[in-house]
Structures are given as C-alpha cells and as structure tokens.
N, C-alpha and C positions, 0 to 999 in steps of 0.2 A: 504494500500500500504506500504510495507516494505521498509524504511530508508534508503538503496541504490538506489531503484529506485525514488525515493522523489529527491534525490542528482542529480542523473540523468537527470530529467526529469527539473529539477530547472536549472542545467549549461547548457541544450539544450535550454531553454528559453534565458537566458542570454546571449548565442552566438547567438541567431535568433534575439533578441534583439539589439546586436551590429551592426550587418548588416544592419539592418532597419535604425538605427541611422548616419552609416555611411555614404547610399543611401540618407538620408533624408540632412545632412550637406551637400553635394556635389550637390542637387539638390537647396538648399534653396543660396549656395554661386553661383553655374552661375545665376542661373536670379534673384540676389541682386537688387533691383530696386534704381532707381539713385536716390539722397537727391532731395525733392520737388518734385518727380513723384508722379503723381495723377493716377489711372485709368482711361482707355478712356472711352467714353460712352459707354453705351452698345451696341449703334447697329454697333461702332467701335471696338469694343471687339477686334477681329482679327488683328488688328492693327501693323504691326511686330514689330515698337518699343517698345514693351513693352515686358516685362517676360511672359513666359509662364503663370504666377500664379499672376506675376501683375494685369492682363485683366480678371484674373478669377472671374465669376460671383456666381459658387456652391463650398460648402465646400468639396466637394469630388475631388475639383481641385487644393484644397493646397497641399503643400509641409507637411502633419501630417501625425500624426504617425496611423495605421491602430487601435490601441485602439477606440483613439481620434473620427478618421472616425467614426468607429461601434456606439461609445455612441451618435454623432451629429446626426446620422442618425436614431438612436432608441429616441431620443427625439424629433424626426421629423423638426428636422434644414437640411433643402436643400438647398436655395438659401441664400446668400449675401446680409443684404443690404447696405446702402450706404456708411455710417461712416464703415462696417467693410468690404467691398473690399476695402475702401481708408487706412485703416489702418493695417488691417493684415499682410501683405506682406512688411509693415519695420516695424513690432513689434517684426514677425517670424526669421527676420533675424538680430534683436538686437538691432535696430533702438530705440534711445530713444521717445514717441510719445506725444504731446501737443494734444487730440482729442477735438473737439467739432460737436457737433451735437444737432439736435431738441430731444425735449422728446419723449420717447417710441420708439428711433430709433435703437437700438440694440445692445447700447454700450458694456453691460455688457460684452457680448460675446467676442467683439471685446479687452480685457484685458483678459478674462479669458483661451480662448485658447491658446494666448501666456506664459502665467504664464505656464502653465501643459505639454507645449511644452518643455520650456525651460526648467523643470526641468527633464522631458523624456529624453532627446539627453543628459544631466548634470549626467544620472545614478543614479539619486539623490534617498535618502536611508530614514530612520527612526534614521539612527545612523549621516548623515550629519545635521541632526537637522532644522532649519528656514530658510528656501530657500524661499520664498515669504512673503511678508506683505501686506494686501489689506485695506488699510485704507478708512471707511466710515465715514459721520457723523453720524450715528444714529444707534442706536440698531438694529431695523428692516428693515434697509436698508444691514445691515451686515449679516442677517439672511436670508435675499435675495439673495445677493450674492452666500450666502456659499451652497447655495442650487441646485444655477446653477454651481459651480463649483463642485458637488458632481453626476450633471447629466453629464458633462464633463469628467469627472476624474474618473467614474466608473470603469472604465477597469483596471484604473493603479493602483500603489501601494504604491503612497502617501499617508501618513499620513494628517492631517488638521481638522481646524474645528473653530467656527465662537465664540466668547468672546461675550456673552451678558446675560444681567441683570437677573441672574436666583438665583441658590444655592450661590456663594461665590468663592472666589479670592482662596481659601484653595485648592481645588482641583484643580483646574486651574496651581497651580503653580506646581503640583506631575504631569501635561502631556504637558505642554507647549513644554518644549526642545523637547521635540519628535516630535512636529508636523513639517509636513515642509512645509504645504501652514495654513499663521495666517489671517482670519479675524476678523478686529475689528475694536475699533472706538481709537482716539490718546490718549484721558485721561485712559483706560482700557491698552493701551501698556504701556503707562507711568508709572503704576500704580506698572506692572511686572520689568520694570527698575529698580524700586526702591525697591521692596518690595520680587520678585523670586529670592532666591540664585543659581548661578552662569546661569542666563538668558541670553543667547548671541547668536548675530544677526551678528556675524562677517564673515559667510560664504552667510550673504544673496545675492542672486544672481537677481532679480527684486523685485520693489516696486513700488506698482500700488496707487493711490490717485484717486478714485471715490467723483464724486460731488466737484472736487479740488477747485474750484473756492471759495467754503465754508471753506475746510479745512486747506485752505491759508490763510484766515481772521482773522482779530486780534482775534476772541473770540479762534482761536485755537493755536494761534501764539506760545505761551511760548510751549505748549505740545507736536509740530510741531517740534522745535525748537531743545525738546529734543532728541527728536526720531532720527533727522537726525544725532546729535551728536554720536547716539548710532549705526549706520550701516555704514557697509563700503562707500567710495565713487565709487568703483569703482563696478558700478551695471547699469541694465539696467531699466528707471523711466517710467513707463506711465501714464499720466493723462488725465482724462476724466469727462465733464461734460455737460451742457446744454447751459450754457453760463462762457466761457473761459477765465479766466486772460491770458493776452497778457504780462502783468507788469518786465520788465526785474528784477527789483528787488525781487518778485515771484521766478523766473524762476531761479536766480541764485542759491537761498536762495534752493531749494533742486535737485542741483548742475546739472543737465539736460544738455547732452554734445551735441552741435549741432542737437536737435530736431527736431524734422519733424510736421509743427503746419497743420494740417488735420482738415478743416473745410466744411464738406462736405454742409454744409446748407448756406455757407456766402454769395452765391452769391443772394440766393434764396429772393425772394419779402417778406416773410413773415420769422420773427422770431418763431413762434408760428406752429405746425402742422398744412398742408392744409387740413384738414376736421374738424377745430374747426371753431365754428361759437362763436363769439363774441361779446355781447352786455355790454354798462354799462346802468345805472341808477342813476340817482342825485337823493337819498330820505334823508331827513331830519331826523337826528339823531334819534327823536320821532319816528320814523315813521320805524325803520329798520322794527323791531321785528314786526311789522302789516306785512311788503313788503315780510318777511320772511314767516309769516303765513298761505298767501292767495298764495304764490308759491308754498309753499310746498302741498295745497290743490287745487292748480290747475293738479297738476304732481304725482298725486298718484302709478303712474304704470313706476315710473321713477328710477335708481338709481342715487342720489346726494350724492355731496360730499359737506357740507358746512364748510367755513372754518373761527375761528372764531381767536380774537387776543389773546386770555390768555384761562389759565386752565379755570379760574372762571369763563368766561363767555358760556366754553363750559359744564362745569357742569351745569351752570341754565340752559339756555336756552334747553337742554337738558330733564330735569328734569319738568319745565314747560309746554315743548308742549306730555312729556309721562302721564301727567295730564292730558292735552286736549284732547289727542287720537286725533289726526288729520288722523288716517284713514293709517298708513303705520309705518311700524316698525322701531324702531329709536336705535340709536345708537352714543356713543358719546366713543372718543379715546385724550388722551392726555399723557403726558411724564410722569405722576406721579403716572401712573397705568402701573403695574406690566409686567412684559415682557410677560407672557403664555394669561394674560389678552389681549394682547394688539394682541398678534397673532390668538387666540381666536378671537378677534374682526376683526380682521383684513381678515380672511378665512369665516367667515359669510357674511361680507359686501359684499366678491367676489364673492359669490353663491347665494344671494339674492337680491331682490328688495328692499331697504331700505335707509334712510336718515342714514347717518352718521356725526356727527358733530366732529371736527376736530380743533386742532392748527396746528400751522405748520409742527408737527413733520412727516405730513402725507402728505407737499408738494413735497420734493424731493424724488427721488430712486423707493419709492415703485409700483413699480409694480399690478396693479388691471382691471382687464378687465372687459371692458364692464359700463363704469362709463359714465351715459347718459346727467349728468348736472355736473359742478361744479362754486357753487356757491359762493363767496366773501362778505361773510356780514360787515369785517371792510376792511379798504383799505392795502392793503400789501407794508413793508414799501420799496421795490423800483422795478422800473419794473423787475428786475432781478428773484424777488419773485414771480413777477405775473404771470411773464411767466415757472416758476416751479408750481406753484398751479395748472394754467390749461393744464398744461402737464399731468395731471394726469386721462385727459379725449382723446380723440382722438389718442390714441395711436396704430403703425404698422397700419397705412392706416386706421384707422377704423373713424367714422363720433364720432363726439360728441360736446356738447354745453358749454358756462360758461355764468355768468352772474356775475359782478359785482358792489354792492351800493355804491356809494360813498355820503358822504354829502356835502353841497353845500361848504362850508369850507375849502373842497379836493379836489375842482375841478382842480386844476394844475396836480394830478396826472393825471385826464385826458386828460392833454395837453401834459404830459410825453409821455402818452401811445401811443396817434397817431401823435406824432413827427415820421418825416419823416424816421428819423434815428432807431427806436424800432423796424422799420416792424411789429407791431403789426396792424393787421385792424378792427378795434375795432368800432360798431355802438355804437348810441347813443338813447336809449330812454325814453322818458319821460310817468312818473308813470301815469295810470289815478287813480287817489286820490280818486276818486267817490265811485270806485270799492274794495277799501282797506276793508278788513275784520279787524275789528279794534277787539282785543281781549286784550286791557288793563283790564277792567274792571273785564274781565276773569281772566286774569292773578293775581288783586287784591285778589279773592275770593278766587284761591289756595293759593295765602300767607296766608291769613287768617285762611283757613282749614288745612294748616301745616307749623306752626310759624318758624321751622329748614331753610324751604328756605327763609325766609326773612333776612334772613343772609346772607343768598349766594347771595341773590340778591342784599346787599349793596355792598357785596364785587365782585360782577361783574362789579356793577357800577366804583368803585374803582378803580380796576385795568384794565378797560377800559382809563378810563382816564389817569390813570399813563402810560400805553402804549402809549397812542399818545403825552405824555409830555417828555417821553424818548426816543423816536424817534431824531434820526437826523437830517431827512430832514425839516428843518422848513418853506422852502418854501410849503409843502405840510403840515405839520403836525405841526399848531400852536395854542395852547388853546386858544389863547388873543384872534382869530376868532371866539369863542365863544362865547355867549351870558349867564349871570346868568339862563334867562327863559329858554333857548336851554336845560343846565344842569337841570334845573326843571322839563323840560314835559320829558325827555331822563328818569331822576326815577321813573315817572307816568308812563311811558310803560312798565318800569320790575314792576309795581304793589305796588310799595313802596309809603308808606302815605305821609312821608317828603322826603326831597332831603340832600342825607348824608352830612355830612362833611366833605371837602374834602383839605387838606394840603400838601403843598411844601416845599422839603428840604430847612429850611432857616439857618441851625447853620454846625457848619465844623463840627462836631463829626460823619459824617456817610461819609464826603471827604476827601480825604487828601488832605495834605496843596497847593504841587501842584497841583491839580487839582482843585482847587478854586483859581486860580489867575485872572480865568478870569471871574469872578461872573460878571453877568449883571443883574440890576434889571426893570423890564418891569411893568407896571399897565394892566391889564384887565379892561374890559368892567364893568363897576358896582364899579370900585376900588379896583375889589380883585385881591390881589397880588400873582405874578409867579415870583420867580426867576428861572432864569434857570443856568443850570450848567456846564462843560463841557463835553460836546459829547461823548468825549472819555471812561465818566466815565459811562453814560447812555445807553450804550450796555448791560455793564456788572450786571448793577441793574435789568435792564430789567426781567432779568432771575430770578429776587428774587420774586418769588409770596409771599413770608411771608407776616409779619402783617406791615402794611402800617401807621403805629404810625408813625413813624421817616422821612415819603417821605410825607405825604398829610400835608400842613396846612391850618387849620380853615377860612373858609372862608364865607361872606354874603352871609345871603339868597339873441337849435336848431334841431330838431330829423332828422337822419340821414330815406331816404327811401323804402332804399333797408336792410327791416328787417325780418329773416327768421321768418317760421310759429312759432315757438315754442312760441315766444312769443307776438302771436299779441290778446290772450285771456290771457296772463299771471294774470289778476287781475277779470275773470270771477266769476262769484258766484260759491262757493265751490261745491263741486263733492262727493256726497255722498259715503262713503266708511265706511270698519267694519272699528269696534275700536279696532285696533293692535299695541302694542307695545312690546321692547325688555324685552324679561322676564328672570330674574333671576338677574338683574342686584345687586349690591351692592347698599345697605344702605346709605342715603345721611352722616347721621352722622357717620358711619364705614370711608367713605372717608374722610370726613374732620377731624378725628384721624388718618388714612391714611398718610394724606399731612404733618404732622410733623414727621412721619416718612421716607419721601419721602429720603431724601439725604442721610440714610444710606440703603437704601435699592437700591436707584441709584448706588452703586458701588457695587451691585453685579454680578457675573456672573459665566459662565460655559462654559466649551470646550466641545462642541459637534464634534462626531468624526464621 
C-alpha cells in the first residue's frame, strides 16, 4: 500500500476513533453512578434507579470501546461477576476504587479494563510514554497480569509489558519510557528510579496496586514510599485484593480521593470460596512428614498444592519423596529458582496431575485451574495467609479441598480460624495414628545413599525453626512450647542421626542498637535458652535463608461430624501406583551453588512487549 493511502487510511481511523470516544465520554458521564452505589441484585437488574450500565450484568453492556468489546469477547468473557459489576462502572468513570473480594473472583479484570479504557478515551501514544503502573508483589503474579492485559489490549495500540526476573535491568532501561501500560513489582520500579536516565512517570494517569493489602506492609513500605514520591498526585488509584486494608493511615499514605470501598463478599457467611471444603489436623511435629506421606498416597489421581514455610524445606522434602516414588509426579517451586524455571513449573502443574511443593511465593495472585487439594504442612503465619493459600483451590465457582496440620503447640491458630469473626468454616479432624505410613526409617536410608541431602536436611530443620522463632504472633508461634525431645524425634523424621544444633541471636552485631532495646530473655523447656528480639526486626530476617551461624545458638541435647468424603480414608493403606517422578529437574548440589547466587540474579529482569 503506497504512503498516501497509509496517511489516509491512519487519519480515517483517528477521526472514527474520536467519535467512538466522544459517544463513549457522554455515555459513561449520564449514568455516572452515585458515590456508595452498589449494583442491584440480579433479579432487580431493571431496577430504574440505577444506570443503565450500573445494573449491567454482560461486558457487552459497558460503556467500552468496540476494540475492548471484540478482544473480551474472543477471550470468551460474557458475563460479570461480582466484584466486577460492583466495580466497573466507578472505575470507568474515574472513580478512585478500594476492591475487595474472595479469591478467584475476577479481580484482575475488574482493574484491567479500566486501565486500557482510560488510556483509549486519553488518545494515549508511545510518545506520551507511562500512563499506567500495575504494581504486584511477585514476579509471577506480574507475568499474570501482563498476560490478561495483552488479551484485553489486543486491538489497541498501547505499548506495555511486565518487568520480571529474566536477562537484566540493561535493556529494560533502552524500552521502559516507551511503554505506556508498566507491570511490575515496587523494588524493580525502584530500581529504574534510581538507576534509568531520565525515567519519568509524571504524565501517569492510573495506578492500580494488586494484592494491596501486601504491598502496603512494612516489608514494602520504604519502596512504596518511593514510588508515590515519584508520580503525580493527581491520578486515578485502584486497589484490589482478597483481604482489604481499611487502615486510614494506608489509605492516605497513597493519597486515594474519596474512594468507593467495594466489598462484594463482606456480607457473605464465609471469608473463604463457597465450594472449599475445609478441614485441619493436630499432628505432632514428628509426625508431619509420615501425615504428609500416607496423603499424598492416598490421592494419587489428585492435583495438590503443598505449601511448605522456607526454600529449605521445600527442596528436601521435595527431593526425598522423588527418592521414594510415591507413585505421582512431583514438583517443587520456590523464589530462588529462576523466573523461565518457575513459569516452566508453573504451566506443567496447570496441565497435569501432580504434587507441587511450594513456599508462599505460590499463595497469592497466581492463577491455576483445577487444583483439587491444597495442603498446609506448616501453619501460615496469620489467617490473612491462610485464606490466600487456599484461594488457590476453589476458584470461579468450581468445588475444591484444603487441609491443614497444625501441631499441638498451634492450636490457637485454630481458635483464630473458626473465631466467629474469620468466617472461615473450618472442620476438625483427628489423625488415626494406627494408619500412619511411617517412612523415617526410609527416609534414613536415602541420607545414607546420598550424603548431599543430609545437608539439606539439617538445614530444613534449621530454618524451620528459625521460621517459627521469627514469626510475630507469639501467641501462636512460640519455641518455649516446645519440648528438647519434640526437637529430637522432629530430626528423626527428616532421617538425621543426631539432632542439629541449633542457636539464637544473643550478641547486637546482627541488630541494631534500636532494635535491641527491648531484649527479653525467656528459659525453654530443658534450660535452653531463646532470646527473643524485636518483631519489627524478624520480618525482615525472615527473608535471609543464608547461613544461620549468627541466628541459631548452641543448644542441649474434639472432631467436628459433618466431615466430607475426601477424607474419611485419608490414612488408608497406600494405593499402589507407577513410580513417576519430575524428570529433568536440576542437580541438588547445582542448587545449593544456585542459592548464593540467588540475590544477584533476583534483580534481574526484562520488558516483555
């Protein structure tokens, strides 16, 4: 096509364009729905109070631009659901919006279509440069995102693309100004603040905060902090998660003008999805790893999701039952495996039948269908967690299960849990012990046969424990409730001959000074001593898997009866199955030369476009 008619055919688009935009503005300012309007019920729809497009139930009855329409419709989005008829229609029309809703309820969309909106009716270009910022916590939660904004945004002619752990910050910073919808996580923007010459967010016109409730919290506080310093105020904010900060000091802090707080689940009986079925277990620290054993060989034909509290312990455990061959292919995902790894892992899990073991990097956001258990082997440390973990099963109406162990130690969390006020409906059952497939002895024999994991298995132990020493909540999560012997038969289950040794920060060289003002020194059971530290500093440790020289010191040696089928044979004698396991995985000792490369390989990334 010759060069005039290109011209041509380009300013007949851009005049059809403007009209659409005009029709579209004019339509979305009459029926402006009033601050605190909710949508009627459905079977009130008609309702005349409301806007046309307030009471609308299908995405082909918003006020969007016919792109928009086409790609919702070729991705097979028809109907609304809840959280995104309550929110659409004052996000569309500029409305700043506070969402909360249950997991897998369709948030995503409910932020994404306004962002591609807004920057449609905006005429927004390649040369306006960063007109959105969609801030996640997590790599793979941001590479989610950027995926349904790319099925969204097909038609149009936004630039965009999602900041995660791949090549390096170097190219990143040759296409960033150009794009003009950013996803990413707050340390990766941070990073371009500092480091991309003349990187500027000063035209941004919405900034959306997915999973907010997280990305408000101190661990992201300073990062958070800078970012708002670095974008206009005058913009349109939306935030969305599963469980909502209310916190006015939040709410100011990324400056949100008269918001519209949209909670389409608050009234509802249950915090949690109504087709998760719910059970805990009180099993005795000893005893996870058997409780763990003899489930995962009752449910061969299951997809689980098990989620464990540190790297170390999702490497052994991991790595131990792909010895055992328990009969279904396993899979294990943590932070400090490579972003393609992790997506890799992550697209297998969703297409096959398989145990997946997990830290939390795999409790919020992500997206996976069809997940038939998810399982809790340590206790999550607040219900806020827990009800992210098992969001990650029963998702868009569909049925699914969780189970979680707690030790007798922990039982307050579950007094937490079915407090009145969690809405959480949580059964109780008790293990029959009789039935336990007991596989320490097993377990022994691979140390034996591969001396590499007897390493990883002191350092599971390890950093198990430092997990629940750095926890907060001490009403649930206190060492002194432990027993020396609890800690002995707990290293006889990972297969360990002796029981490590295990020490606590006692000297200020790893605290600073204020934060050691308020040292309290406590006696354990047996004499061995804990100090504990302050809370504020044991968040941020938490995160340090390194070497645990400087944090460990040397130390002496009612059931509920309305319980669904899944688990009324949960400890039957095992179920004969092949011996399948995940193949091609990487080398135990490549990972653990891996892990001291982890934090410069953490700050890498790439603009996918």
């Amino acid at each position: 096509m010759r060069r005039p008619q290109r011209r041509a055919l380009a300013k007949q688009s851009r005049a059809k364009d403007g009209d659409e935009i005009r029709l579209l503005e004019a339509w979305i300012d009459a029926g402006k729905p009033l601050p605190g309007t909710k949508p009627p019920p459905l079977a009130k729809a008609a309702a005349g109070d409301y806007s046309d497009y307030g009471a609308s139930t299908r995405f082909d009855e918003l006020p969007l631009s016919k792109k928009t329409k086409d790609a919702l419709r070729k991705a097979g989005y028809k109907e609304m659901s809840e959280i995104q008829r309550a929110a659409l229609p004052h996000a569309l029309c500029g409305h700043d919006v506070l969402g909360a809703a249950k997991t897998g309820s369709g948030k995503t969309l409910a932020f994404v279509i306004p962002v591609i909106e807004k920057l449609y009716r905006e005429k927004w270009s390649q040369e306006d440069g960063v007109g959105c910022i969609i801030l996640s916590p997590t790599n793979d939660l941001a590479g989610q995102i950027w995926e349904v904004v790319r099925k969204v945004g097909k038609h149009h002619n936004f630039s965009g693309g999602a900041i995660v752990k791949r090549t390096g910050i170097e190219q990143e910073k040759e296409r960033i100004n150009s794009l003009n919808i950013l996803v990413c996580t707050p340390g990766r923007l941070v990073q371009h603040f500092d480091e991309t010459p003349n990187f500027d967010c000063s035209n941004l016109q919405i900034l959306v905060l997915d999973e907010a409730d997280q990305i408000l919290d101190k661990n992201f506080k300073s990062q958070v902090d800078i970012i708002l310093s670095q974008i206009p105020k005058a913009r349109q904010t939306l935030l969305f998660s599963a469980t909502q900060t209310k916190s006015v000091k939040d709410l100011a802090r990324v400056s949100l003008k008269n918001p519209e707080y949209i909670s389409v689940h608050e009234q509802a009986s249950t915090a949690t999805p109504d087709n998760l079925e719910q059970c805990a277990m009180i099993v005795p620290l000893e005893q996870k790893l058997n409780m763990l054993w003899s489930f995962i060989k009752r449910h061969l034909k299951s997809k689980i999701l098990v989620f464990l509290s540190s790297v170390k312990q999702v490497k052994f455990v991991y790595e131990i039952f792909k010895k055992l061959r328990p009969g279904i292919p396993l899979k294990c995902m943590h932070g400090r495996m490579k972003y393609e790894v992790q997506q890799a892992i992550v697209a297998e899990f969703s297409e096959s039948t398989s145990v997946l073991f997990s830290t939390d990097i795999f409790s919020r956001g992500l997206d996976i269908g069809n997940v038939d258990w998810v399982v809790q082997v340590d206790c999550p440390e607040s219900v806020a967690l827990y009800i992210h973990r098992v969001g990650r099963t029963a998702r868009y109406n569909k049925k699914g299960k969780s189970l979680i162990f707690l030790c007798p130690e922990e039982e307050r969390m579950l007094e937490k849990l079915k407090a009145t006020e969690s809405k959480i409906p949580i059964n109780v059952r008790k293990p029959k012990v009789e039935q336990l497939e007991q596989i320490s002895q097993n377990v022994a024999a691979v140390l034996v046969k591969f001396p590499n994991l007897q390493q990883l298995g002191k350092r599971a132990f390890v950093t198990y424990l430092k997990s629940v020493y750095l926890q907060g909540d001490k009403e649930v999560f206190d060492l002194s409730r432990f027993s020396a012997e609890s800690f002995a038969a707990y290293a006889s289950s990972l297969g360990l001959p002796v029981t490590p040794k295990i020490r606590f920060v006692s000297h200020k060289k790893n605290v600073s000074k204020k934060d050691m003002k308020d040292i309290d020194v406590k006696q354990m059971k047996h004499k061995a001593e804990v100090i504990e530290i302050n809370p504020q500093v044991n968040r941020y440790m938490l995160a340090d898997d390194g070497p645990d020289d400087d944090i460990l010191y040397p130390k002496k040696p009612n059931t509920d009866a309305n319980i669904y089928d899944g688990l009324d044979d949960i400890l039957s004698p095992k179920v004969p199955g092949t011996d399948t396991h995940m193949a091609g995985s990487e080398a135990l000792e490549k990972e653990e030369a891996e892990d001291k490369h982890a934090q410069a390989c953490g700050n890498k990334g790439q603009v996918r476009r």
